[in-house]
Every structure is written in C-alpha cells, then in structure tokens.
C-alpha positions, 0 to 999 in steps of 0.5 A, spaced: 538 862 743 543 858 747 547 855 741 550 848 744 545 846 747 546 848 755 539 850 759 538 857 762 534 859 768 531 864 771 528 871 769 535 875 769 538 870 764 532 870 759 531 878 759 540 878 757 539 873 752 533 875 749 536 883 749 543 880 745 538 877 740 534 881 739 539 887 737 541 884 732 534 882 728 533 888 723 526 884 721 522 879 725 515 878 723 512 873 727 505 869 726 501 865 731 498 859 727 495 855 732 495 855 740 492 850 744 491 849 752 491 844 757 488 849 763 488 842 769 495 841 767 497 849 765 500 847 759 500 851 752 503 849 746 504 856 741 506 853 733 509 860 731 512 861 723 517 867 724 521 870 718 528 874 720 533 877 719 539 877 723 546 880 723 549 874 726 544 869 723 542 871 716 535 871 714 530 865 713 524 863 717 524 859 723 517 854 724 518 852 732 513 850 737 512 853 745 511 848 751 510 853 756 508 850 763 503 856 767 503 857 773 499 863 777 498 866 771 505 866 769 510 862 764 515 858 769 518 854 764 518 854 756 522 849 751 522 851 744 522 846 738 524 847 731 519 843 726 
C-alpha cells in the first residue's frame, strides 16, 4: 500500500512493497466477483472482495476494483480503487 497517496513505478519497487505487505498478513482470502475485458484497448477491470488480517492494519475486509492497462501479455499499469 502507499498510505499517502505517492505513485510508485516499476517492477522492483512493486515486488519490495508487496513483500512488506504481505509479511505482515496471518489471513488473506481473496475472491474475484466479477472481471470484464476490453481486448482493442487491452483494459481489464477485476472487482475482488478480500478478507485479512494484518499485523499493522488489523482485520477487516477490503472491496476494491483493478484497472489494469495489458500490453504483450503483461500488466504494464494498475490502479487500485476501493468501493
């Protein structure tokens, strides 16, 4: 998470915040509800409901929806919004 609002780039810099995240987590169930695809524009929208449990976040669950811009069969730019 970037907690005040700052972007981040780049592969590196993802895979090191994720890794923070995630060692902090002693649950995490997530389930996609619904995912939907552009393929002209290469644009996918994910809606996910996670349930967690996180040393430094508590516990709760997080309702958030993935844009994600493809490109040659990877992911080459995600925003994240919570609902």
């Amino acid at each position: 998470m970037v907690e005040d609002g700052s972007t981040m780039a780049g592969k590196t810099a993802n895979r090191d915040r994720e890794s923070a995240f995630q060692n902090g987590l002693s649950r995490w169930d997530a389930k996609l509800v619904s995912s939907a695809v552009d393929e002209t524009s290469g644009t996918a929208l994910n809606e996910w409901v996670i349930d967690f449990a996180h040393d430094r976040f508590g516990a709760g669950t997080l309702r958030q929806v993935a844009v994600q811009k493809w490109r040659d069969g990877r992911v080459v730019h995600e925003t994240f919004y919570k609902m």
